[in-house]
VEXTI-653388 format. One record per residue (C-alpha): residue number from 1; residue in one letter; x, y, z. Coordinates in Angstrom, 2 decimals, padded with zeros to 5 digits. Each point is the difference from the previous one (the first is absolute). Layout:
<atoms>
(NUM, 'a', (X, Y, Z)),
...
</atoms>
This chain:
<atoms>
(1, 'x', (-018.48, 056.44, -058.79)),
(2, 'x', (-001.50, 002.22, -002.50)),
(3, 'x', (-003.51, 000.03, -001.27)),
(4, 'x', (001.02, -001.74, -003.53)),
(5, 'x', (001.54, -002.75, 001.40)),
(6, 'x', (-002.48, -000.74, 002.16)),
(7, 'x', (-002.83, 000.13, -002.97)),
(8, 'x', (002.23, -002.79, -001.36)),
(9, 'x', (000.22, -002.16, 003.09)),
(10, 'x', (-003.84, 000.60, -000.18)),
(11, 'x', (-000.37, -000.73, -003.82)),
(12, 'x', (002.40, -003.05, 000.17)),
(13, 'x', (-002.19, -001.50, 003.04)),
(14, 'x', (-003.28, 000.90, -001.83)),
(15, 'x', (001.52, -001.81, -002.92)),
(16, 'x', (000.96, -003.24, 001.78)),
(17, 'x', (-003.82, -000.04, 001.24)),
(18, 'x', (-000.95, -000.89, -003.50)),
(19, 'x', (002.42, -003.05, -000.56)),
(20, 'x', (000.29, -001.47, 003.25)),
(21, 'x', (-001.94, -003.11, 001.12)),
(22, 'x', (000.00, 000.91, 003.61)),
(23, 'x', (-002.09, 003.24, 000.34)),
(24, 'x', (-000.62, 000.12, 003.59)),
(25, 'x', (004.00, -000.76, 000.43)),
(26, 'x', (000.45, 003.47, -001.86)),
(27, 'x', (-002.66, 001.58, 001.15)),
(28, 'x', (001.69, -000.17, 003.56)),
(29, 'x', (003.45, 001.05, -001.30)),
(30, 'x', (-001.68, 003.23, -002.15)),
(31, 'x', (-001.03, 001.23, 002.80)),
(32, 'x', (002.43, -000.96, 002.07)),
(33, 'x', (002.75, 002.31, -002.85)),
(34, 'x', (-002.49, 002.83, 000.61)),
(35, 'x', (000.10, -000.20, 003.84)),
(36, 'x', (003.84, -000.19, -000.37)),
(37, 'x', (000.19, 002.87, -002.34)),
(38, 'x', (-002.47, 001.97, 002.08)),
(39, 'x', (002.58, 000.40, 003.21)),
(40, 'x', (003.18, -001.06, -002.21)),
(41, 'x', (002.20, 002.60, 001.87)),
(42, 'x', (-001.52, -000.89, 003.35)),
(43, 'x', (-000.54, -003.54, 000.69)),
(44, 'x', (002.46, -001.43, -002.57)),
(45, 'x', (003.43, 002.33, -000.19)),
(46, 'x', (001.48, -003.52, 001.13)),
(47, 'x', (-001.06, -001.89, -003.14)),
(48, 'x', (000.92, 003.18, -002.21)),
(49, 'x', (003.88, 000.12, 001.85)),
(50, 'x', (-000.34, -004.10, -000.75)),
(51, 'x', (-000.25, 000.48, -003.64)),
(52, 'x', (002.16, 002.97, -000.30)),
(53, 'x', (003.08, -002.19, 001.40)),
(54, 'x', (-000.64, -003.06, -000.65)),
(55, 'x', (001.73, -000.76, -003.84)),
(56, 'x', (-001.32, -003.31, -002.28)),
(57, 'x', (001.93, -002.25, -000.77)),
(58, 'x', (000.71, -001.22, -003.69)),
(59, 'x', (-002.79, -002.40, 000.23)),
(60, 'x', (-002.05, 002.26, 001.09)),
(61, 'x', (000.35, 002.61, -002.89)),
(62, 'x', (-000.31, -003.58, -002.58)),
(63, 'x', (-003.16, -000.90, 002.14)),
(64, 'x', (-001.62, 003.49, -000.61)),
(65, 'x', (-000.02, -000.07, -003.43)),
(66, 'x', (002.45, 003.51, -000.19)),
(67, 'x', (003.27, -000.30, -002.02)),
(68, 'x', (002.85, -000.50, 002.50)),
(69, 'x', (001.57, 003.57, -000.96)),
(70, 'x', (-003.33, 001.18, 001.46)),
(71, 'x', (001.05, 001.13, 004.01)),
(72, 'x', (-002.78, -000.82, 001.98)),
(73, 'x', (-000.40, -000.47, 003.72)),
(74, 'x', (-003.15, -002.28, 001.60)),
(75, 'x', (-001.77, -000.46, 002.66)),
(76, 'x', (-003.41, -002.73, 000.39)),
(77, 'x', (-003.30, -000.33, 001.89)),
(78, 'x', (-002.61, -002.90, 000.25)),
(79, 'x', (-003.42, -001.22, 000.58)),
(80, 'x', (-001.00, -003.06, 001.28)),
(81, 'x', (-003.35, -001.67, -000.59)),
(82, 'x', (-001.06, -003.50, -000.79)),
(83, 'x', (003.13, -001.53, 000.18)),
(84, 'x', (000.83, 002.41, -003.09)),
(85, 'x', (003.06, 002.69, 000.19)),
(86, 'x', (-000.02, 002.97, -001.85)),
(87, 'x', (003.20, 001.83, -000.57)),
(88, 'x', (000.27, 003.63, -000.64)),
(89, 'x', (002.88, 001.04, -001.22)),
(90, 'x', (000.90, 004.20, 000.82)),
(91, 'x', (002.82, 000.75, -002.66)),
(92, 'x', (001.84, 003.15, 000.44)),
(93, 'x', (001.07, 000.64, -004.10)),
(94, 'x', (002.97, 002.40, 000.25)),
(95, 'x', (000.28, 000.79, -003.48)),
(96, 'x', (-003.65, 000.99, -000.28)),
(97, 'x', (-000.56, 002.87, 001.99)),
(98, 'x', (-000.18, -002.16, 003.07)),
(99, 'x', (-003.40, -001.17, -000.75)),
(100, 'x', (-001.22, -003.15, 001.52)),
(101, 'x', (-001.51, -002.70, -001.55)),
(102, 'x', (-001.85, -003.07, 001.43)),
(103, 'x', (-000.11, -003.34, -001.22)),
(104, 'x', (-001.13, -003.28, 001.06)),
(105, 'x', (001.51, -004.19, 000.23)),
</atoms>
């Protein structure tokens, strides 16, 4: 992963701070991202392979809010707290110089 795209996994995290209720819930999962992007080629080439094979299904693309022509592959992680999930969706955007973008349900 190059440094841009992770500024914007760090900038899209930093973001969510501001808007979500939950701060200690996202506090944990910041710095959980920047532990995984610390030793991404190390501890995690699993997860990467994951998301590099694994293809979405048409719901998937509807769910993320891309236009179906949009080729996009997916992968997820979570965090646990309180009875509250928080999923963190790792997309893989193909037409977009392979950048990848986080979002949350």
């Amino acid at each position: 992963m190059h440094l841009e795209s992770k500024y914007k996994i760090q900038q899209v995290v930093q973001d969510l701070l501001q808007y979500k209720d939950d701060f200690d819930i996202l506090k944990v999962l910041y710095f959980s991202l920047q532990n995984w992007m610390d030793d991404l080629k190390l501890r995690n080439q699993k997860l990467i392979q994951r998301i590099e094979e694994k293809n979405c299904g048409e719901q998937d693309i509807i769910n993320s809010k891309f236009t179906q022509s949009m080729s996009i592959k997916t992968s997820y992680l979570w965090i646990k707290r309180d009875k509250t999930v928080i999923h963190c969706y790792i997309a893989k955007i193909l037409v977009s110089n392979c950048d990848y973008i986080l979002w949350f349900t």
